[in-house]
Structure formats: structure tokens, C-alpha cells
C-alpha positions in Angstrom: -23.0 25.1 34.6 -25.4 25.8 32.2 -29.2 25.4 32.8 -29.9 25.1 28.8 -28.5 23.9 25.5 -28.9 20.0 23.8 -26.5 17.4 25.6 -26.5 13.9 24.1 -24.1 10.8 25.3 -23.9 7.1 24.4 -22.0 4.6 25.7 -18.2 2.7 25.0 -16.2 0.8 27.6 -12.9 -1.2 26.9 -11.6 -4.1 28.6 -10.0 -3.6 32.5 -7.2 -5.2 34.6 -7.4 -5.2 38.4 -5.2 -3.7 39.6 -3.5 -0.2 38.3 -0.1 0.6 38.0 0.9 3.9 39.7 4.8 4.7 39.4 5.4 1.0 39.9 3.2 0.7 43.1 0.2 -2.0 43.0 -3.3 0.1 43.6 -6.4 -0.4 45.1 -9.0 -1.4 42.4 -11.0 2.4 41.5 -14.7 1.1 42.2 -16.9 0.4 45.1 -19.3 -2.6 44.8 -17.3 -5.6 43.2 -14.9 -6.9 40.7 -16.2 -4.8 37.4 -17.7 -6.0 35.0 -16.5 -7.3 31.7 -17.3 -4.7 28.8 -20.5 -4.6 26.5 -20.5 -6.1 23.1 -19.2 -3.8 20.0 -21.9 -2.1 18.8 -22.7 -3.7 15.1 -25.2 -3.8 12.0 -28.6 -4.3 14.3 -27.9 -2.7 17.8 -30.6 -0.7 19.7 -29.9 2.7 20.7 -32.9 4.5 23.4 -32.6 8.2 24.1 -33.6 8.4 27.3 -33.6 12.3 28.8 -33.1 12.1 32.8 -32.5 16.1 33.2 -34.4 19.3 32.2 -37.3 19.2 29.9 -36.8 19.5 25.6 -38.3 21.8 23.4 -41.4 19.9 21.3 -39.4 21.5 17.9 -35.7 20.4 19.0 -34.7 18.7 15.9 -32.9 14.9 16.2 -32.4 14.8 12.7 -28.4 14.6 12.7 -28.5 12.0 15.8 -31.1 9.7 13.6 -29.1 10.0 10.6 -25.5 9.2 11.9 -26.9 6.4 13.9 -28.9 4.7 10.4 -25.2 5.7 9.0 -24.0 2.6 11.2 -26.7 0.5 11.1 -27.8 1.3 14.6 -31.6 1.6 15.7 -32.2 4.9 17.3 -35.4 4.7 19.6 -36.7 7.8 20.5 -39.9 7.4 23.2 -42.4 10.3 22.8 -41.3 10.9 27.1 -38.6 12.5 25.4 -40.8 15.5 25.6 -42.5 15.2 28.3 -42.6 18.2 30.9 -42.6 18.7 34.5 -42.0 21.7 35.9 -38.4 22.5 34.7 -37.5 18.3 34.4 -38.8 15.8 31.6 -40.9 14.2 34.2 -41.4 13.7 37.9 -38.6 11.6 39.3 -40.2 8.8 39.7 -40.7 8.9 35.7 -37.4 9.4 34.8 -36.3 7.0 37.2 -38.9 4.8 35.4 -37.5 5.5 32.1 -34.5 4.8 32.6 -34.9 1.4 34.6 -36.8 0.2 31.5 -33.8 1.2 29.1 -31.1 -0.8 31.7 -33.7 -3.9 32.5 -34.6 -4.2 28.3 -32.5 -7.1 26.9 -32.9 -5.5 23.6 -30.9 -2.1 24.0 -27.8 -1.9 23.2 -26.8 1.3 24.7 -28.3 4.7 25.9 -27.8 8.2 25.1 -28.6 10.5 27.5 -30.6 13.4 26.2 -31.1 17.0 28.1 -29.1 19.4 29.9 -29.8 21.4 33.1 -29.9 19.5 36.0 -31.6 16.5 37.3 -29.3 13.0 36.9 -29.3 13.4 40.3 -32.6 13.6 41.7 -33.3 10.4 39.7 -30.6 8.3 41.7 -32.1 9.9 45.2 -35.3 8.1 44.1 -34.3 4.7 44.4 -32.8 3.8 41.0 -30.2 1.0 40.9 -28.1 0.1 38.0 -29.0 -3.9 36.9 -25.8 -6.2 37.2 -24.9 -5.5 33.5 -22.8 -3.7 31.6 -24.5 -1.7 28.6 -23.2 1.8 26.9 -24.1 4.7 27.5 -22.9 8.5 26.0 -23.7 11.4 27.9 -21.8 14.6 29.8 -22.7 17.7 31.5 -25.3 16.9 34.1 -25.0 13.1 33.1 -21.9 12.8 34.5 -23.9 11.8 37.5 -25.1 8.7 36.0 -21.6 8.3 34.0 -20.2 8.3 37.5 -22.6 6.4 39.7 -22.0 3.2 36.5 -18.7 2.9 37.2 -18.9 3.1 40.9 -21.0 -0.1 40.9 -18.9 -1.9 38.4 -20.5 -1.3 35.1 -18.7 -0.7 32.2 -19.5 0.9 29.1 -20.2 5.0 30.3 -18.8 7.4 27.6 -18.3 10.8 28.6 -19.1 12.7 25.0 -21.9 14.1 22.9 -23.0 12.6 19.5 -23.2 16.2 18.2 -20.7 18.1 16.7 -17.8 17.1 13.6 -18.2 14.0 11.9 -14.0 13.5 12.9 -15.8 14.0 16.8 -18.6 11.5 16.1 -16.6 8.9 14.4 -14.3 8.7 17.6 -17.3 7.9 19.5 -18.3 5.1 16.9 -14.4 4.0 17.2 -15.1 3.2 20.8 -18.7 2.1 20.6 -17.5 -0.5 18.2 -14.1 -1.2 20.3 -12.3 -0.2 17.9 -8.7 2.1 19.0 -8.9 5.5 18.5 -5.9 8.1 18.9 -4.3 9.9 21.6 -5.6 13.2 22.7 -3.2 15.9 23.4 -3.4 19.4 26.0 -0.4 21.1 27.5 1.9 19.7 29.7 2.1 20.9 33.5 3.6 18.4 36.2 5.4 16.1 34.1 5.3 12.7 34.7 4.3 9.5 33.3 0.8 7.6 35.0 -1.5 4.9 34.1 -4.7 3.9 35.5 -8.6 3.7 35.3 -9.8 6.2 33.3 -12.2 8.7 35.5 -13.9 11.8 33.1 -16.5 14.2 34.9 -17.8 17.5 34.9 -16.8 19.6 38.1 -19.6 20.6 39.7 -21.8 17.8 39.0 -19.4 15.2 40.7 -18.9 17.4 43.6 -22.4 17.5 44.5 -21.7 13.7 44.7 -19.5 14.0 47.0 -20.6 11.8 50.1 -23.2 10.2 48.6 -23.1 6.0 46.8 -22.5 7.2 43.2 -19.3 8.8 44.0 -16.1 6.4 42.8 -13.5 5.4 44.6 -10.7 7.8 42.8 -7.6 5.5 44.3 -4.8 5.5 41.5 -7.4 7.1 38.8 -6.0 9.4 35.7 -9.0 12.2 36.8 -10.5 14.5 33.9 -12.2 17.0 35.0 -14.0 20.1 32.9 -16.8 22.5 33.2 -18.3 25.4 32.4 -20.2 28.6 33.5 -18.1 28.2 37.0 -16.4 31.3 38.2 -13.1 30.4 39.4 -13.6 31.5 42.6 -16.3 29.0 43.0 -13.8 26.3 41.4 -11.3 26.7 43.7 -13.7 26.3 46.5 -14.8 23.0 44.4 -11.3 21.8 44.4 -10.8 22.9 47.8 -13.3 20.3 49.2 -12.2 17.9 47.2 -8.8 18.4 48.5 -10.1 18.9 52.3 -11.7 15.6 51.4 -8.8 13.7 50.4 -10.4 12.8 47.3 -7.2 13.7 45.4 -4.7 11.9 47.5 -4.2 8.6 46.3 -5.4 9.6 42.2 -2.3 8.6 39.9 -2.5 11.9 37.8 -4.8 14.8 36.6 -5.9 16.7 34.0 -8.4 19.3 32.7 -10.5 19.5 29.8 -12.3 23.1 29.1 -13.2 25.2 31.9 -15.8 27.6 29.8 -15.9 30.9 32.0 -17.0 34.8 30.0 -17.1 36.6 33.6 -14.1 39.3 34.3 -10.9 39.3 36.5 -10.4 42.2 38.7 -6.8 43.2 40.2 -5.7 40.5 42.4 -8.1 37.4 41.3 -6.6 34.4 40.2 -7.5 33.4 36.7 -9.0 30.3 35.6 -6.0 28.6 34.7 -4.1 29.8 37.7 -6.3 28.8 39.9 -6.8 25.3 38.3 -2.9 24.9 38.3 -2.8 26.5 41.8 -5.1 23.9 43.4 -3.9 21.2 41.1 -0.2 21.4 40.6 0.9 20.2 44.2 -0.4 16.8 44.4 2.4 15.5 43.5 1.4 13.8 40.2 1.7 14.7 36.7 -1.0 17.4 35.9 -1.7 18.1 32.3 -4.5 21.0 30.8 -6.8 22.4 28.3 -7.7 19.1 26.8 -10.2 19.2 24.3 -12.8 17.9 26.6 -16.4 19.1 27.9 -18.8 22.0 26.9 -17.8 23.5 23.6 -16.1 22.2 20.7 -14.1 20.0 20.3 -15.4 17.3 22.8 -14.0 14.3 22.5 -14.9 11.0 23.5 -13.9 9.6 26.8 -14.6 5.9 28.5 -15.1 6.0 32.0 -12.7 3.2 33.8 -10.4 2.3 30.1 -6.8 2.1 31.2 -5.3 5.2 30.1 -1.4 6.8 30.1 -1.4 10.6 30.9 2.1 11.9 30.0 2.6 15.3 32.1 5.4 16.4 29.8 4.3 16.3 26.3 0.5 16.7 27.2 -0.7 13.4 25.9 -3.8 11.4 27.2 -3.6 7.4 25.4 -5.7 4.8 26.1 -4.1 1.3 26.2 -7.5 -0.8 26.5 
């Protein structure tokens, strides 16, 4: 991944049954702690928005102008704390801030949702010091290295963790108010692999950071999940040995399908090396489900908007991702 460049996410979850349909069968529920939560309020005319930056420190000069403007657009209140700039080392803060930080964003009965600001690394670290999501459900937009916190909400049961980023298009950003405001937005389409029709809880994550949780808490429980995964910067040597563990693991055994968003790579194949894309279907393309690829999803444009644990229908012939609540 990337140690640099302006990541931003804010939150959308939509409503959840039990239990998940995989080719007929009755599945496991896909989360750890307890029944999940019911989703956050739309967003509407009024609702409090706090960038909060749990990864790599900001330059004083990076501009929020388009952020502040398209959430006024909607009537939203963007808060942006002057710890937004803070500096530690290469993080926004010690842990122990950041952790701070954002415990005072989840605990506040005034916010609304959260985006999560900064890039790099560092999510992580700030669950290993002790924080703990409150028994609520609040949105929250974010990818890259907040895929870690993106994760780690679901796996306790909260709802409302948007994988996407509040910059690019305006057609990309009004997707992400569609969902915010629980409103349907339309199918996403990438190319066919393994066809095959499933539907489950909805599971969006970038590679590497969600194999690094792997073993730990915040990892969720994957059983009869349609599983996006993306990245970038990755080699694809170093993604098969990602998908490898994961597979050793049996983290892919019981998912109900899979499918890959962009997998940003500029290094250069020599005789003999798999290719990114062969090595994705390679690793991907015999566990038995449908397998679908190159949606547009992750680092790059476009990146479109993606709530963790919505009940979505991947369709491994025509390409198709749909989500049905």
C-alpha cells in the first residue's frame, strides 16, 4: 500500500436479516459479538459529521475545501478538530490520542457519523491500545488503512461502516449520499469469472490491511459473506502469499462468493511470473463460488461506495454486484 496520499470515508449501513442465504443453504450469521445492530438514522438537514484522522499525519496546507462544501451542499455539519493536524512522528498523534479521538467521536450523542481522514498506516495500532466500539451503530466512510476500523465495526455488530472516499466525481459522491441517506443506489458491474448467483452480508476491505488482522478480535467472521477485496502498491507475488494464508487459514471456506475491486500494481513481469490478474484468478477461482473482477472499487478512480454487512447479490456471470438492503 501506499504510505501517502488523502483518504477520506463516512459512514452508510442498510438494514440486515439473520441469517444469509447461500445456494439455498441457511448460514451462520457473519459477525462475532451479538445479534447486529439495527442501522443508523438517514443522514438529514442538521446531522453532524467529525473528521477524525486515526493514521499518518496531514499536511498543515491540505485543503478540505471540496469535503466542507459537498457536506454544507446537504445540509450536514462538517466538524473538523484542529488534532486533525496534529503530528507524531509519522501518525496524527500518539496512540493513545487517536484512540482518544476517536472514542470521543463514537461516545458523542451529537455526531452523526465519521469520516476517517489520513492514509499510511495506523488504524491498527489504535485498536491494540484498548479502543472499544460503544454499543451503537453510527456511520462511518473511510478505506485504505481504515479498513481496519471498517472491519473491526462490523465484527462487533455495528452497522453503518462505508468502505469509500468523499473525494472524487460528484456521480461518486452522490452514491455515497444515496447510502448515507438510505436511499437505493444502482448496481455496480466488473467482469464475470466463476459464474454463479450468491447473496449474503456484504464484506469490502483492502487486502493487506485485513490480513494483518488476521488472528486478532477485529477480524469478521467471513461465513457465507459476498468478500470484496482491492489494493494497491502489492506486488503479486506478495498477494498470492496474502491469499495463500488466507486460504491456509480457511478464511475463504465457507464465504458465499468473491470479488475484486482494483489491484493498483506499476512494477514489471518477468518470463514466467504470474500477472496480477492471473494470480488473483489463480488463487481465487477454485473455491467453488462465483468469483467476479475488476470492480470499480479501492485506490484510484472510480471508487465507489460500499456498506460493510448490506445484503448484496453477486452474479458471477454477467459481473454484477446489487445490493438488496
Amino acid at each position: 500500500m501506499r504510505r501517502r496520499s488523502l483518504l477520506m470515508g463516512v459512514p452508510a449501513a442498510l438494514a440486515a436479516t439473520l441469517t444469509w442465504p447461500k445456494l439455498g443453504q441457511t448460514l451462520t450469521p457473519a459477525f462475532n459479538a451479538s445479534t447486529p445492530l439495527a442501522a443508523p438514522t438517514p443522514l438529514r438537514d442538521g446531522s453532524r459529521i467529525r473528521a477524525v484522522n486515526t493514521g499518518t499525519w496531514i499536511d498543515p496546507q491540505a485543503d478540505f475545501s471540496l469535503l466542507v462544501e459537498r457536506c454544507k451542499a446537504q445540509g450536514w455539519l462538517l466538524e473538523l478538530p484542529p488534532s486533525l493536524h496534529r503530528q507524531w512522528q509519522w501518525f496524527s498523534g500518539t496512540d493513545a490520542q487517536r484512540r482518544t479521538e476517536l472514542e470521543d467521536a463514537w461516545r458523542d450523542p451529537h455526531v452523526d457519523g465519521i469520516v476517517y481522514i489520513g492514509s499510511g498506516w495506523g488504524g491498527a495500532r489504535v485498536l491494540e491500545d484498548g479502543f472499544h466500539f460503544p454499543r451503537r451503530s453510527l456511520w462511518s466512510l473511510g478505506f485504505s488503512d481504515s479498513s481496519a476500523l471498517l472491519l473491526a465495526q462490523w465484527a462487533v455488530g455495528s452497522r453503518g461502516a462505508i468502505h469509500g472516499s468523499i473525494t472524487g466525481s460528484d456521480e461518486q459522491w452522490q452514491r455515497t449520499v444515496d447510502l448515507l441517506s438510505c436511499q437505493s443506489v444502482a448496481p455496480i458491474s466488473g467482469i464475470g469469472v466463476i459464474p454463479g448467483i450468491a447473496v449474503g452480508p456484504l464484506v469490502v476491505t483492502n487486502l493487506t490491511v485485513a490480513t494483518h488482522l488476521i488472528g486478532t478480535p477485529w477480524f469478521p467472521d467471513l461465513r457465507g459473506a459476498v468478500l470484496v477485496l482491492e489494493d494497491v502498491g502489492e506486488a503479486p507475488y506478495r498477494v498470492d502469499r496474502m491469499l495463500t494464508q488466507w486460504r491456509s487459514a480457511g478464511l475463504l471456506r465457507d464465504v458465499a462468493a468473491v470479488a475484486t475491486g482494483r489491484f493498483s500494481w506499476k512494477g514489471e513481469i518477468v518470463p514466467g511470473d504470474f500477472s496480477m490478474v492471473g494470480i488473483l484468478e489463480e488463487r481465487l477461482s477454485s473455491l467453488g463460488v462465483p468469483l467476479v473482477s475488476d470492480l470499480p472499487v479501492g485506490h484510484g478512480q472510480p471508487n465507489l461506495a460500499l456498506p460493510l454487512g448490506a445484503i448484496a447479490r453477486l452474479d458471477g456471470r454477467n459481473g454484477s454486484l446489487m445490493l438488496l438492503s
